[in-house]
C-alpha positions as CSV (number, residue, x, y, z in Angstrom):
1,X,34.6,7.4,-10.4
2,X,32.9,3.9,-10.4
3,X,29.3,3.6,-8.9
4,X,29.9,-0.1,-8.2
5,X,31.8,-3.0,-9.0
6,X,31.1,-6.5,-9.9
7,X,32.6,-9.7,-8.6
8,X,31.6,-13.2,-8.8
9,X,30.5,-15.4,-5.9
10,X,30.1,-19.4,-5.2
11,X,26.8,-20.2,-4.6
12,X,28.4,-21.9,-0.8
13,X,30.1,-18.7,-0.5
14,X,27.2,-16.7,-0.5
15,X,25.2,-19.1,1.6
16,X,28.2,-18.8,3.9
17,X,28.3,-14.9,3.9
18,X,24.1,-14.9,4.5
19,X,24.9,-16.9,7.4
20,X,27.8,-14.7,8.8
21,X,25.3,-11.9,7.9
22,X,28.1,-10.1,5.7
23,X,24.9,-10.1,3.4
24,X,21.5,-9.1,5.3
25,X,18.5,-10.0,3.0
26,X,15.3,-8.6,4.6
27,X,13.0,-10.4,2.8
28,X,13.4,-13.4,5.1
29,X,11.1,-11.7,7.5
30,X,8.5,-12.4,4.6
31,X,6.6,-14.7,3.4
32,X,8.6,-16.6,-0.1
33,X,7.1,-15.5,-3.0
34,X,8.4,-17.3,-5.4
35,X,6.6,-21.3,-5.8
36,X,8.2,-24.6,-5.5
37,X,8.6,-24.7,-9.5
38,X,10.5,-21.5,-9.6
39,X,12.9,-22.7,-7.6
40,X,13.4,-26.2,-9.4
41,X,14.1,-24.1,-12.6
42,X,16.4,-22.3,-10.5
43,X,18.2,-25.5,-9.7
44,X,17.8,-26.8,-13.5
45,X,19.9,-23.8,-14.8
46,X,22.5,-23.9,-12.3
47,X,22.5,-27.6,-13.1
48,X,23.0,-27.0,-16.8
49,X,25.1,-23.8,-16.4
50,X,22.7,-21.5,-17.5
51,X,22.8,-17.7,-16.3
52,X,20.2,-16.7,-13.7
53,X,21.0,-13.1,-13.4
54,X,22.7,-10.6,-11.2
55,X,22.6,-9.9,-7.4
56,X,22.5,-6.0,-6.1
57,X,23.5,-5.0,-2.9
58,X,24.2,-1.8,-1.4
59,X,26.2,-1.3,1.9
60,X,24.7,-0.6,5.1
61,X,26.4,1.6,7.5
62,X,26.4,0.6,11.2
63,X,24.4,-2.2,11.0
64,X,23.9,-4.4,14.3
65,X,24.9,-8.2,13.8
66,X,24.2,-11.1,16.6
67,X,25.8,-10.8,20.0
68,X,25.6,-6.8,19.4
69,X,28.8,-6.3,16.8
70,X,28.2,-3.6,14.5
71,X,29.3,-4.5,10.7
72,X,31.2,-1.7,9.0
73,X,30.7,-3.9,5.7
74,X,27.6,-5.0,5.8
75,X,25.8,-5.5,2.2
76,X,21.9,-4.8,1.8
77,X,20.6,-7.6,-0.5
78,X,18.6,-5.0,-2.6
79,X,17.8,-7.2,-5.5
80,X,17.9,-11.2,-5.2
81,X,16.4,-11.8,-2.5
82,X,13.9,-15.0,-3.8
83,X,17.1,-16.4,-6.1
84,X,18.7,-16.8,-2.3
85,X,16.4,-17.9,-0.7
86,X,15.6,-20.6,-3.0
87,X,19.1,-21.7,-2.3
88,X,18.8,-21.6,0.9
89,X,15.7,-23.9,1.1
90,X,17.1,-26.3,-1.9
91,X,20.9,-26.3,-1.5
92,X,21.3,-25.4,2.3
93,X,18.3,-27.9,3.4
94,X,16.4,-24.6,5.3
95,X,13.2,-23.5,5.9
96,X,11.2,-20.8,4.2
97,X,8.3,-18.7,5.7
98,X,4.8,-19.3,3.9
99,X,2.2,-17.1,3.6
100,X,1.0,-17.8,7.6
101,X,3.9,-16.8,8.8
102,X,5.1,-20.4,8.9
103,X,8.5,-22.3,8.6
104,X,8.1,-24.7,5.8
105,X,10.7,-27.0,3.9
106,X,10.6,-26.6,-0.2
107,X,12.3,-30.2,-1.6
108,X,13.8,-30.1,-4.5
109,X,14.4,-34.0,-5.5
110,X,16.5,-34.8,-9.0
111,X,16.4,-37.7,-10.8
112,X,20.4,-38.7,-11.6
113,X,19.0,-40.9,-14.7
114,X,17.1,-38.6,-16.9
115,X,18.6,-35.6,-15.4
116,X,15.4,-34.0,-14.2
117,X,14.5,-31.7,-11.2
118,X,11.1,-31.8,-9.6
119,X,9.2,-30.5,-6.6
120,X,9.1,-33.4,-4.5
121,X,5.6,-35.6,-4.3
122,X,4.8,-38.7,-2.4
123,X,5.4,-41.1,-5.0
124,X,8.9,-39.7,-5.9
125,X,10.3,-40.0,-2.1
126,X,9.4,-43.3,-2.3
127,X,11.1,-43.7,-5.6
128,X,14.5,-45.4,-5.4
129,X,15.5,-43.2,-8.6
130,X,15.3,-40.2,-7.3
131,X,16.9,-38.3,-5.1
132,X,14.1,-37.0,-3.0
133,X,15.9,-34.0,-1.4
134,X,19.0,-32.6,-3.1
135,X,20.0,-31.1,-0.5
136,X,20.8,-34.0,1.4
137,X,23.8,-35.0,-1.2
138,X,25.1,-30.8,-0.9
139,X,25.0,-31.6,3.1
140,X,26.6,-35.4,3.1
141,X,29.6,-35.7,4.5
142,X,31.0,-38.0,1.5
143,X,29.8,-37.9,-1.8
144,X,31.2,-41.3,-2.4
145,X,29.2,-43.2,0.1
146,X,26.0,-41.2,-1.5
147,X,26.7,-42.6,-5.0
148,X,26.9,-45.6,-3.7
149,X,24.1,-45.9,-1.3
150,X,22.6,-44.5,-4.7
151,X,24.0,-47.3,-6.9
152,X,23.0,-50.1,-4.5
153,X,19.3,-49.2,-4.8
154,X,19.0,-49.2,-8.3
155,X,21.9,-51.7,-9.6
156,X,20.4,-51.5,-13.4
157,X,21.4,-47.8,-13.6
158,X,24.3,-46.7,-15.8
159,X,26.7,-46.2,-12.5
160,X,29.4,-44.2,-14.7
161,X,26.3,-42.1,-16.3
162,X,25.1,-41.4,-12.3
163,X,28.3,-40.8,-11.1
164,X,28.9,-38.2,-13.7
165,X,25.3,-36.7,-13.2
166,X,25.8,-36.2,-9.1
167,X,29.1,-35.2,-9.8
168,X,27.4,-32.5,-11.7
169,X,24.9,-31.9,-9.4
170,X,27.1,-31.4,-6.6
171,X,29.1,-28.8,-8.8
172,X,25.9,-26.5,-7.9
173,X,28.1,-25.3,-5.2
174,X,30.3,-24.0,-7.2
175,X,28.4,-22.6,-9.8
176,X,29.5,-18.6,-10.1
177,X,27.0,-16.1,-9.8
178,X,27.7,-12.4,-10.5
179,X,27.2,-9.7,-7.7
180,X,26.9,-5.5,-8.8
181,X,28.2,-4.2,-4.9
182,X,27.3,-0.5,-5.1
183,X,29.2,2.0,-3.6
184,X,28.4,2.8,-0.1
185,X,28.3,6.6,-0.6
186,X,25.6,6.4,-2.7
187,X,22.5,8.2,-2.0
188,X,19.0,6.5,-2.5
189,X,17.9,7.7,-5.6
190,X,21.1,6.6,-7.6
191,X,21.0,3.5,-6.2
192,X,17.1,3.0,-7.3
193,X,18.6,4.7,-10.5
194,X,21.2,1.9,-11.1
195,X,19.0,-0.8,-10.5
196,X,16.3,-0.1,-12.8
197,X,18.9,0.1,-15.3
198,X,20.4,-3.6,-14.8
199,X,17.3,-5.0,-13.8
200,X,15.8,-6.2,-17.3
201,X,12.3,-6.2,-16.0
202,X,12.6,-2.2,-15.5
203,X,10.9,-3.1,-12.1
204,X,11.0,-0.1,-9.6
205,X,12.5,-0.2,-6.1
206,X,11.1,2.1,-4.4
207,X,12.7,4.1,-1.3
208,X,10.6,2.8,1.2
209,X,11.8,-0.8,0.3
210,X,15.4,0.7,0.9
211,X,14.3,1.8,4.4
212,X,12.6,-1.5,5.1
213,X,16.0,-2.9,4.4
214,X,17.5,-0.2,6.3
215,X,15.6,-0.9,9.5
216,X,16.2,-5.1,9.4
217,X,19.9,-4.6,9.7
218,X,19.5,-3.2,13.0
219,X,19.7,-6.5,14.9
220,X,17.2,-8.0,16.7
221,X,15.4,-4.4,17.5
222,X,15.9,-3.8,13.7
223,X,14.5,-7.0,13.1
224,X,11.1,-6.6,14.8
225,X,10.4,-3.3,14.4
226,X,10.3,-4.2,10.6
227,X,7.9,-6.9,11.6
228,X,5.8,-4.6,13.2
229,X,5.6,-2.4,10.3
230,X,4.5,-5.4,8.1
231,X,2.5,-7.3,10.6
232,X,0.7,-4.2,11.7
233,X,-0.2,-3.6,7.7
234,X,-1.2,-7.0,7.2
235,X,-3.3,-7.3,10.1
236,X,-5.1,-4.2,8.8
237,X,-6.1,-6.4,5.9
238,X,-6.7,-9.4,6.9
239,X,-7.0,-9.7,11.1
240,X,-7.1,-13.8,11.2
241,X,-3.5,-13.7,10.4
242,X,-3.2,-12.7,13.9
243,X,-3.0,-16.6,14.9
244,X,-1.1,-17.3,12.5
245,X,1.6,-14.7,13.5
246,X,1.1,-15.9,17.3
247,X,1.8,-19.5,16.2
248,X,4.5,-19.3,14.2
249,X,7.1,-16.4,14.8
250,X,7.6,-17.1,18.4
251,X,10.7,-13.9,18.1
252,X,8.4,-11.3,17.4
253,X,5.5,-12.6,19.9
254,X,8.3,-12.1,22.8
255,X,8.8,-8.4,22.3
256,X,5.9,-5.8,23.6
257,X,5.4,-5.4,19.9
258,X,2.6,-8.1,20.0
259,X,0.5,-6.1,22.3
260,X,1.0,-3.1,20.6
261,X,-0.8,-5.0,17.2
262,X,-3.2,-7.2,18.8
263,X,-6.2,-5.3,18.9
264,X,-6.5,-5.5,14.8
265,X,-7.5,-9.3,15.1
266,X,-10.7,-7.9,16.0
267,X,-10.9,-4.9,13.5
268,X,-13.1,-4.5,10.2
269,X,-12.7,-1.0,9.8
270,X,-10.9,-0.5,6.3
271,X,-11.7,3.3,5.9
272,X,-7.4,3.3,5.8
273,X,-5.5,0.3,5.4
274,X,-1.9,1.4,5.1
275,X,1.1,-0.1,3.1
276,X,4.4,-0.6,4.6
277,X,5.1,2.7,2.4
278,X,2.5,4.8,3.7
279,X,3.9,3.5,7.6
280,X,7.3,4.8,6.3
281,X,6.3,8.2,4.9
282,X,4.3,8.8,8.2
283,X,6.9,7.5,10.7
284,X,9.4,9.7,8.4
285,X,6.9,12.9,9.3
286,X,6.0,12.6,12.6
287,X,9.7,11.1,13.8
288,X,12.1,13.2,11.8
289,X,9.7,15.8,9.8
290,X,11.2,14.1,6.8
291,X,9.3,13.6,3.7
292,X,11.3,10.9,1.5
293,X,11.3,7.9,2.4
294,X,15.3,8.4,1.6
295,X,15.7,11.0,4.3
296,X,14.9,8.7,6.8
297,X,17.4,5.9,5.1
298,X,19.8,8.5,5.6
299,X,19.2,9.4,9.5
300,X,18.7,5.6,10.5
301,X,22.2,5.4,8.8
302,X,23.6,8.5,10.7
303,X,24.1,10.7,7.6
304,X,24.7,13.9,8.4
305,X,22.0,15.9,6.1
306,X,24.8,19.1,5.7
307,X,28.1,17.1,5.2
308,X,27.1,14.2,3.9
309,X,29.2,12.3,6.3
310,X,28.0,9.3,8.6
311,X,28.4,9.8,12.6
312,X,27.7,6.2,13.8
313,X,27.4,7.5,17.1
314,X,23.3,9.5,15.7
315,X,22.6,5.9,14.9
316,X,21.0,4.2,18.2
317,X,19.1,8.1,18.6
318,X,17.4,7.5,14.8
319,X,16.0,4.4,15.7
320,X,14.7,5.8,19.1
321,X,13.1,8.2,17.0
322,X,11.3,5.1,14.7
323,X,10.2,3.4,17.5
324,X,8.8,6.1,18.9
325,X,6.9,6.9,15.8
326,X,6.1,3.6,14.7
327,X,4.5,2.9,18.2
328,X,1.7,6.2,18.0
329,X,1.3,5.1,14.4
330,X,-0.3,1.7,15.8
331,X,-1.3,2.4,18.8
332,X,-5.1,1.5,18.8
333,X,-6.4,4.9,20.3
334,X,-4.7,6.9,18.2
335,X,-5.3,5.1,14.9
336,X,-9.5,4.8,15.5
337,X,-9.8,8.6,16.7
338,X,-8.0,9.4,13.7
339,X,-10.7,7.0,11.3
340,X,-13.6,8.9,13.5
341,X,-12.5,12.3,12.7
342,X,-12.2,12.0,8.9
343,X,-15.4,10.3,9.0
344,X,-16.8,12.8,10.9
345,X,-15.8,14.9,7.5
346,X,-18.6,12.4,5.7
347,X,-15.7,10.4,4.4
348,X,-17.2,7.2,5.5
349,X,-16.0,4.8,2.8
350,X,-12.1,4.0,1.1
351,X,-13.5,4.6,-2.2
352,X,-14.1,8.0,-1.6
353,X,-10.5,8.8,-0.9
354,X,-8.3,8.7,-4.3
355,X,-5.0,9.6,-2.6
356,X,-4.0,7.8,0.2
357,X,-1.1,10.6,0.7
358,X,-3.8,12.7,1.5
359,X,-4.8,10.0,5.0
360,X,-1.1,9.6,5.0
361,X,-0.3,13.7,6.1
362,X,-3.0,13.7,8.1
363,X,-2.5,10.7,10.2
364,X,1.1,11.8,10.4
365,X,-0.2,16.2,11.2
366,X,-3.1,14.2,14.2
367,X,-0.4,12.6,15.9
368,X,2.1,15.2,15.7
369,X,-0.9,17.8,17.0
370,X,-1.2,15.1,20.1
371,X,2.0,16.1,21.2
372,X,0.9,20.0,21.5
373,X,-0.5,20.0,25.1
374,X,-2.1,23.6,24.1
375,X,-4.6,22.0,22.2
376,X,-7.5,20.5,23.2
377,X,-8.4,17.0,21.2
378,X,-11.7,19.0,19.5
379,X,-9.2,21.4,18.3
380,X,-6.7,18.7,17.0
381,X,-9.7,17.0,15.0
382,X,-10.9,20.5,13.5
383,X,-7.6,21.2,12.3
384,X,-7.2,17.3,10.8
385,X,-10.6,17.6,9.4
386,X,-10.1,21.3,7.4
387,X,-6.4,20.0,6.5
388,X,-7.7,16.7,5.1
389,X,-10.4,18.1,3.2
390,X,-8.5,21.1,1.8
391,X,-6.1,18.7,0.7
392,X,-8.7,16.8,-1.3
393,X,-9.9,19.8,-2.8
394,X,-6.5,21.1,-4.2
395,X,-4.4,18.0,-4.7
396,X,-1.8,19.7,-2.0
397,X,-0.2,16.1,-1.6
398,X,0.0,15.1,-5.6
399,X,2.9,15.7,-7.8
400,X,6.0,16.5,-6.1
401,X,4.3,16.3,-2.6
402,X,7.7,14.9,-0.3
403,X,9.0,18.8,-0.8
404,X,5.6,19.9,0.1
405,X,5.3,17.8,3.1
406,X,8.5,18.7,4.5
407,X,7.6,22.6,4.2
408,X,4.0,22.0,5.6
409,X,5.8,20.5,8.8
410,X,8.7,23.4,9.2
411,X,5.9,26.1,8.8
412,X,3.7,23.9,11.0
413,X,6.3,24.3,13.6
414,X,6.9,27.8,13.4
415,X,3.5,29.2,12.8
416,X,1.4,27.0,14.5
417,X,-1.0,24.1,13.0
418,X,-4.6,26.4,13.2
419,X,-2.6,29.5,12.2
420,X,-1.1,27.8,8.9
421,X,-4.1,26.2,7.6
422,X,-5.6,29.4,7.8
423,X,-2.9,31.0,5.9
424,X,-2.9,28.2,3.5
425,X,-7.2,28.5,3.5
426,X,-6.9,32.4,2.6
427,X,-4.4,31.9,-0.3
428,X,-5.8,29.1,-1.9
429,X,-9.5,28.6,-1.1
430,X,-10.6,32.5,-2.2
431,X,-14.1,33.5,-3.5
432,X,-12.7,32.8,-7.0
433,X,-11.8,29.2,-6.3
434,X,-14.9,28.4,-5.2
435,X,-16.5,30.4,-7.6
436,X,-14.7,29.8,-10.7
437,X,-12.2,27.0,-10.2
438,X,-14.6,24.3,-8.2
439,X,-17.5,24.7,-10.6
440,X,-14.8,24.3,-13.5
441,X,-13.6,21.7,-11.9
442,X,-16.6,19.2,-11.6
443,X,-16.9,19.2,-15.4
444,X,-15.4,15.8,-15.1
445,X,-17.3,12.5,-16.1
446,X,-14.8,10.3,-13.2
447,X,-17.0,9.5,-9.9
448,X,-13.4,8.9,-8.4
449,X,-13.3,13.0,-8.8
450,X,-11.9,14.1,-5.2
451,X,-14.2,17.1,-6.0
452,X,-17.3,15.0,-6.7
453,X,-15.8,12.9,-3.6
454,X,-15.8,15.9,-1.6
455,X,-19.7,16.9,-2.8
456,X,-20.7,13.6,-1.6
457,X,-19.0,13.4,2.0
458,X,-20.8,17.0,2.1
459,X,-24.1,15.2,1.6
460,X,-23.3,12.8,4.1
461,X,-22.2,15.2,6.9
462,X,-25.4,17.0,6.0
463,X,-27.5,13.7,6.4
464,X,-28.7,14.6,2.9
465,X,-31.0,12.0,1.3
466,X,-30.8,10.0,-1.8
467,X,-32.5,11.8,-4.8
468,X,-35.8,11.1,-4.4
469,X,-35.7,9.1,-1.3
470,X,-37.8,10.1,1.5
471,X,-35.6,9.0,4.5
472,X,-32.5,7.1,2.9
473,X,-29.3,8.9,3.9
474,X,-26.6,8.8,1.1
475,X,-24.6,7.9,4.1
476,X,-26.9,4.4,4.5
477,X,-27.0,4.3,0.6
478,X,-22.5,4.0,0.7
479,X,-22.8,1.6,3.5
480,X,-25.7,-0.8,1.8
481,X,-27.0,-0.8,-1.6
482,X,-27.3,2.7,-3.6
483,X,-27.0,3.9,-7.5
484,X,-24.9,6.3,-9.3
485,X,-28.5,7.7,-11.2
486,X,-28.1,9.9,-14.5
487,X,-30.3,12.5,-13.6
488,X,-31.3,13.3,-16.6
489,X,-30.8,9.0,-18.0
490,X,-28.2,8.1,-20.5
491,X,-30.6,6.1,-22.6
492,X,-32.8,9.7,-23.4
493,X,-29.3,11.8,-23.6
494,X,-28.2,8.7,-26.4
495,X,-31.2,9.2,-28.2
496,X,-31.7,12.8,-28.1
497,X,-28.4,14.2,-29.4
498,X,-26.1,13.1,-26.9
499,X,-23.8,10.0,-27.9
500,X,-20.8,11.0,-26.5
501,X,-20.2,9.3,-22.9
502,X,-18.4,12.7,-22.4
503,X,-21.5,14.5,-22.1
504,X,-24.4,12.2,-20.8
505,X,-21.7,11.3,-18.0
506,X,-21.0,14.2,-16.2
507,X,-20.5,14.4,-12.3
508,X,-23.1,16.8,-12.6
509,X,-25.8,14.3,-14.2
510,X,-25.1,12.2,-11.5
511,X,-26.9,11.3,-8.0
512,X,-27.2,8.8,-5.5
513,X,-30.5,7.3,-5.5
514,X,-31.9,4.1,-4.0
515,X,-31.8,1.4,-6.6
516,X,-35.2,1.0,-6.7
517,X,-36.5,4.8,-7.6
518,X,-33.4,4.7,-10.5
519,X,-35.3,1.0,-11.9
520,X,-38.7,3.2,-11.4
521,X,-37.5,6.1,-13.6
522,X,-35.8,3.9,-16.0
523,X,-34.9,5.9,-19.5
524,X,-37.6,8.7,-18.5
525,X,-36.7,12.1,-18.8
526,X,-37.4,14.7,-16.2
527,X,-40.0,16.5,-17.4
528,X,-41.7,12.7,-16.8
529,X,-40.7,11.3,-14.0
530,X,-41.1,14.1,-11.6
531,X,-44.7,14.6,-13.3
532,X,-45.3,11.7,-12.0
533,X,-43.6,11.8,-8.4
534,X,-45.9,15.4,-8.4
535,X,-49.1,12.7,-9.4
536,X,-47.8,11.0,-6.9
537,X,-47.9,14.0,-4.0
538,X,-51.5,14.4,-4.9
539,X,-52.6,10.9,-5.0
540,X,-50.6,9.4,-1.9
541,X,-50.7,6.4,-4.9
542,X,-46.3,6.0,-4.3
543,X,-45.0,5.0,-8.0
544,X,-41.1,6.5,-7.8
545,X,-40.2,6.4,-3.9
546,X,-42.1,7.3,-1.2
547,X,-42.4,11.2,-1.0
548,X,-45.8,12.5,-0.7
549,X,-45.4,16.4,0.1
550,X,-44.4,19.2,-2.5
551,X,-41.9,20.9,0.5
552,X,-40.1,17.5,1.1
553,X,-40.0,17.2,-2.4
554,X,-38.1,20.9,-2.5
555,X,-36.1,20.1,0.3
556,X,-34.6,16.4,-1.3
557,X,-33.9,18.6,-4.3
558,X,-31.8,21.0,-2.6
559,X,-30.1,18.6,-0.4
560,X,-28.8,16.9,-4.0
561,X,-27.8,20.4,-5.2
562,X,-30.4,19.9,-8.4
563,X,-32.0,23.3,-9.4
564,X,-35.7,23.4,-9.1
565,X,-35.7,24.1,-12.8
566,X,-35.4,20.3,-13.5
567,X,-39.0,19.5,-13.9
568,X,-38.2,21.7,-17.3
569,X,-35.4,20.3,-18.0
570,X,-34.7,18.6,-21.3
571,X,-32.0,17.4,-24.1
572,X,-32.5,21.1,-25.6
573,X,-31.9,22.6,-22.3
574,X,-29.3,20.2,-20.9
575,X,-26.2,21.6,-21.2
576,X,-27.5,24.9,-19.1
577,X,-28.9,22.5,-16.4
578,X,-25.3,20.7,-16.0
579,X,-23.8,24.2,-15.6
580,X,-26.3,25.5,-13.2
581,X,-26.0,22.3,-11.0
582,X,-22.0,22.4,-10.9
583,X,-22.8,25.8,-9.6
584,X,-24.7,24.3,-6.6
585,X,-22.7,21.5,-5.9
586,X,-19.6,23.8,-5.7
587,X,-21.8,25.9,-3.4
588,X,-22.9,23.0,-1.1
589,X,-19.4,22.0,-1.0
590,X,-17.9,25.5,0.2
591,X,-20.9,25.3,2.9
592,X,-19.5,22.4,4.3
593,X,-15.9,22.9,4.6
594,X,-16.7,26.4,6.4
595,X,-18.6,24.6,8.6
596,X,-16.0,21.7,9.7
């Protein structure tokens, strides 16, 4: 049975079917992409007859037109979204949204002479040989008073070689351009399946972009709620866009959505800056326990999960459920006590979370343990905290995590949040994981490690000091100016017997340190350099840092997890030392997670 079928389309017939809405392209809520020179090529190969590629769209079931209609053939524009707008801007004479949010004209002018398009400039509108805005001519209400008006400006021209060239111009309208429609009964991943296979750029389209399109079809609702999703991202990013959303997209600034959002145009956190993705796959948990981003495509299009078939009628109660979510997701309380508790983990910076899955669960388990009255909002945080941080440690939300999420939530519901971790804590996180595993583990040379990640967030919610450092916190060093510091330096493993980056960078030869005790040591090995710092006790004369007592010395030593055999330590005895410190380090870290 076929997936699809293709037909071909007048470029004023699918202007005309945008504007009835019979195709919904989402991507008008966003700001153009594409420049004003791709879309005068765009024009140049409709001009010459050139092919400019297919469109994709994929029906959407119950979706909400203006004045409240529902369409029962409505088509998702899933692929072509920038080739229509262009035409809308160029052919249709409308307004594209830039990137502040703003409506703006693109002009495309063409010059009926030479035959040439071009983004329109100050001295070509004042040109009498070219058109200035094409779209004037695909608008006029008779093309023979335009050629013309056209003629009488510039009576040199060749007036049968003009004629001819508008004539062909104008023939834009009609220019055919293919359209794949695929099959409404067609689940997410087939479609996503189809269109990497026609689209020649292999690009992927991923299921959250299917749900984005989902949720725009839902009339004006539809409409904003994807704005809030995308505004609430962007603000995350960059919070002066606020104005710029408040001045131009007067719709959206009329719904309570505004004041839902407004407190980012004063944030600088950026601990968690979600995508529109990671607002799906969390609205997705916490409204419908779902974890694909299809699932929720699916409910918002009334799918029953069993049968397969759609009840219209389950619609209007999905959407509820969206909003719902969508509105704890950004709601200002809940999204800062959620950054405090996993910084109150010692995960104080972005860089030291690899997987933002791993933020995304736990957002999506904190606000689902908010609706548990049971608890109280120390107990909630514990349980985010151990959850977060046990993910880290065993990649629970890599590989084929959407399965894993949606069993995590069932058993969450059945058993309880505190009494599943546990379970999950007892089978997973045993004396030989931490023993065994961890220490195996950290034999890594990437800083990016979630287990070295995890060592260092220990240190910082132990207010551990920098190696070396007297009062510097590694937390201070993240939030200022700190080194990675090879413990035992690269420049002595290099000439020593160790050229392999492999071995002289290993998470276990590394360190925070204040940049000024790592220039101090230099390429000194540590049989030197701490012969010197132990000078330096005696003396009081500071040379590498500022520690002056043997016990503080013992103490900084501990608190970076390096043996006190160091001061022996050497190329020939190396390797031991690296063995003996991922010992520690996987020691320190099981300290800390029993004690979150």
């Amino acid at each position: 049975m076929a997936k699809y079928k293709v037909t071909q389309s007048a470029v004023t017939q699918l202007l005309e079917d945008v504007r009835g809405e019979r195709i919904a392209i989402p991507e008008l809520q966003r700001p153009f992409v594409w420049d004003s020179v791709k879309v005068r090529d765009l024009m140049d190969s409709l001009y010459k007859g050139y092919p400019v590629g297919y469109l994709i769209t994929w029906q959407s079931v119950g979706a909400h037109l203006k004045g409240g209609n529902v369409a029962a053939h409505q088509q998702i524009l899933i692929d072509g979204q920038q080739r229509i707008t262009a035409l809308r801007a160029a052919v249709a004479g409308m307004k594209t949204v830039n990137k502040r949010y703003k409506p703006v004209r693109i002009t495309i002018a063409f010059n009926p002479v030479t035959e040439e398009f071009a983004t329109v400039t100050p001295v070509i509108a004042k040109s009498r040989e070219w058109i200035p805005d094409i779209s004037e001519l695909f608008n006029a209400t008779s093309t023979y008073r335009f050629v013309k008006a056209y003629l009488e400006a510039n009576p040199d021209a060749d007036s049968l070689a003009v004629e001819e060239n508008i004539a062909k111009l104008e023939s834009i309208k009609n220019a055919q351009i293919g359209m794949i429609s695929l099959n409404d009964d067609l689940d997410v991943e087939t479609v996503s399946e189809i269109f990497i296979r026609i689209n020649s750029k292999g690009v992927p389209l991923s299921s959250a972009d299917f749900a984005m399109s989902k949720i725009a079809t839902y009339g004006d609702r539809g409409r904003n709620l994807r704005k809030l999703i995308d505004y609430f991202c962007h603000l995350a990013v960059a919070p002066h866009a606020y104005e710029d959303i408040r001045e131009n997209d007067g719709e959206f600034c009329s719904t309570p959505y505004i004041k839902e959002i407004a407190w980012l145009k004063d944030d600088a956190e950026d601990l968690y800056d979600p995508s529109y993705s990671d607002v799906i796959r969390v609205a997705g948990l916490l409204g419908f326990s779902r974890g694909k981003a299809s699932s929720i495509v699916s409910e918002l299009s009334g799918r029953d999960p069993e049968t397969r078939k759609v009840d219209e009628s389950l619609i209007p109660a999905a959407f509820d459920k969206l909003e719902d979510a969508l509105l704890q997701i950004v709601r200002k309380y809940h999204f800062e006590n959620f950054i405090l508790t996993i910084k109150s983990a010692g995960f104080i910076a972005a860089d030291m979370i690899g997987s933002k899955n791993v933020l995304n669960f736990s957002y999506a388990l904190y606000l689902r343990l908010r609706g548990d009255d049971t608890l109280s909002e120390g107990e909630r945080k514990r349980i985010v905290r151990r959850w977060f941080v046990m993910s880290m440690l065993t990649g629970r939300h890599s590989g084929s995590f959407e399965s894993t999420w949606e069993q995590d939530m069932r058993r969450i519901g059945s058993l309880g949040a505190a009494a599943y971790l546990k379970q999950i804590e007892q089978s997973e996180l045993t004396d030989g994981f931490w023993e065994v595993a961890l220490p195996a583990a950290l034999e890594t040379t990437s800083t990016a490690s979630p287990f070295f990640q995890t060592f260092l967030a220990a240190q910082v919610k132990s207010l551990s000091r920098g190696f070396l450092s007297k009062s510097i916190t590694i937390a201070s060093m993240h939030q200022q100016s700190g080194d990675i510091h090879h413990i035992v330096p690269k420049d002595y493993l290099q000439k020593n017997g160790y050229p392999d980056r492999a071995d002289y960078n290993q998470v276990a030869n590394f360190a925070l340190t204040e940049t000024s005790i790592n220039i101090s040591i230099g390429n000194q090995p540590p049989t030197i350099y701490l012969s010197r710092i132990l000078d330096q006790i005696e003396t009081g004369e500071l040379v590498i840092g500022e520690i002056t007592d043997e016990l503080d010395l013992e103490r900084n030593l501990e608190e970076n997890a390096i043996p006190h055999g160091i001061r022996e330590v050497d190329a020939a005895s190396y390797t031991d030392f690296l063995v003996v410190r991922r010992k520690l380090m996987a020691k320190v870290i099981r300290r800390y997670f029993e004690s979150l």
